[in-house]
C-alpha positions, -999 to +999 in steps of 0.1 A: +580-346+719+555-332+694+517-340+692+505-347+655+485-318+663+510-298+671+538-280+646+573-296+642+594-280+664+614-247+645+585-247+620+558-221+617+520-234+622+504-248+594+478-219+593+484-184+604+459-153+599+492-129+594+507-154+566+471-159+550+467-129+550+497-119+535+491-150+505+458-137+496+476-099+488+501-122+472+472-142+454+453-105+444+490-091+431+492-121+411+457-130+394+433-101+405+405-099+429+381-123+406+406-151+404+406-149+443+384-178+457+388-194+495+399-225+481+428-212+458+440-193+488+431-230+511+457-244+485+483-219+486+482-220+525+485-259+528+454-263+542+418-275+535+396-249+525+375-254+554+401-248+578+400-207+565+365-203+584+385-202+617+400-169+611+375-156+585+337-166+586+325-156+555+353-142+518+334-107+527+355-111+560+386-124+542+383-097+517+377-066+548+407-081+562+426-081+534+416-040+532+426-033+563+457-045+559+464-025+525+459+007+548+487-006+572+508+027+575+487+052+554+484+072+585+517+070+592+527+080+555+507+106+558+520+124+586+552+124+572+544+146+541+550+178+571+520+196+563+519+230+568+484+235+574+451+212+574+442+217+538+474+204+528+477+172+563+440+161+550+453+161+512+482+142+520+458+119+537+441+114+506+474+108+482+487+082+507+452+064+505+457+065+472+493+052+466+483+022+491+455+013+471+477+016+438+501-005+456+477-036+454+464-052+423+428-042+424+434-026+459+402+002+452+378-028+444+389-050+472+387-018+496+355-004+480+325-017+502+342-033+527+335-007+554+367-023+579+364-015+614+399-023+620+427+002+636+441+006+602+407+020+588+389+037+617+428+052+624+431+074+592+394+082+593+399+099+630+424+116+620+412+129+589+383+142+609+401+157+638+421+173+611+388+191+597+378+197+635+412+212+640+404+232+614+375+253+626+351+225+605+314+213+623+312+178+634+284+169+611+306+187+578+337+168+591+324+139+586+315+145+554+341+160+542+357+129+553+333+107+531+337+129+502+377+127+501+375+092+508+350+085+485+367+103+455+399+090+464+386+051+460+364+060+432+391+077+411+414+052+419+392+026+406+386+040+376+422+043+369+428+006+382+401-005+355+417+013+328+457+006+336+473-014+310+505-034+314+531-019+292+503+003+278+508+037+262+468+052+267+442+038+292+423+010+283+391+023+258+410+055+248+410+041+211+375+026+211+368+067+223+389+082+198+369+063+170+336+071+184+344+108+183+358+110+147+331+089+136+304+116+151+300+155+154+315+162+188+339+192+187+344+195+222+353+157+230+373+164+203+393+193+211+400+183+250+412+144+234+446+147+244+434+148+279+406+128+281+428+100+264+460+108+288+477+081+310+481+110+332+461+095+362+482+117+385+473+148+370+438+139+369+436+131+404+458+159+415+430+183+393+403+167+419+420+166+450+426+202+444+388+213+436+378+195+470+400+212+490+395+248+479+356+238+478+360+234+515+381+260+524+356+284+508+330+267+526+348+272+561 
């Protein structure tokens, strides 16, 4: 016979960090990072919102959680793409950051500044460095090389996060940009605005990933 504290047989417990987990992504997916607040996610759990401080002290916890769990895999992802060599294993690293960031509404704002500690997190960093170690790279330019993928890889994907647009033909300000060269003398915005205006994020981040890696490769 069952406690009042204790679940109904068959049923899951009332609060689990895996399932609240899981609701808050669903809670981010649905509204965006700003709509996400401990006791929405309190009320989508069943619980009172008090009752979230057991797993996660503080939202800056619940929200470094919820980053490491949007890296679940990346590694993994990763070292599927069969890389030939380490310029082309650490940039593979780098596009499956990206598509798992992508893969969550707001995913590069949640994971900017959370700096996880989690297996997910310090996982694909260790790799990424023993892949510039592997490659011949110092310790001390390893690990910046890491930070400087990494950190181009959030940052671009932010950027292209912000300026997404359901259903949208052109990222969000491309017309407000459009304007403000035609209204002014700029004949260089003007002649590269088929690009600068371009939905292509891909491209874009393609064009970066590529100047990193034969910046390092000329510097090993």
């Amino acid at each position: 016979m069952s406690s009042p504290s204790s679940p109904t047989r068959g049923r899951p417990p009332r609060l689990d960090r895996a399932r609240t987990l899981q609701t808050a992504l669903d809670l981010l997916n649905e509204s965006g990072l700003d709509a996400l607040t401990m006791r929405r996610l309190a009320d989508a759990v069943g619980v009172q919102a008090g009752a979230l401080y057991r797993y996660f002290a503080t939202k800056h916890d619940l929200l470094t959680a919820m980053a490491e769990r949007i890296l679940d895999g990346v590694t993994d992802a990763a070292a599927e793409a069969d890389a030939a060599d380490w310029s082309e294993h650490l940039a593979a690293l780098a596009r499956a950051l990206r598509t798992a960031l992508l893969a969550h509404r707001d995913g590069a704002r949640l994971f900017a500044g959370t700096h996880s500690t989690g297996a997910n997190t310090l996982g694909f960093s260790d790799v990424a460095v023993g892949v510039l170690r592997g490659a011949g790279f110092r310790d001390e330019d390893a690990a910046r090389a890491l930070f400087t993928v990494a950190n181009f890889t959030v940052g671009h994907t932010l950027e292209e996060q912000a300026a997404l647009q359901p259903g949208g033909a052109e990222p969000a300000g491309a017309g407000v940009l459009r304007d403000a060269v035609a209204a002014g003398d700029y004949p260089h915005l003007e002649a590269t605005l088929p690009t600068l205006t371009s939905p292509d994020f891909t491209h874009l981040f393609e064009f970066g990933l590529d100047l990193l890696i034969k910046g390092l490769k000329a510097r090993l």
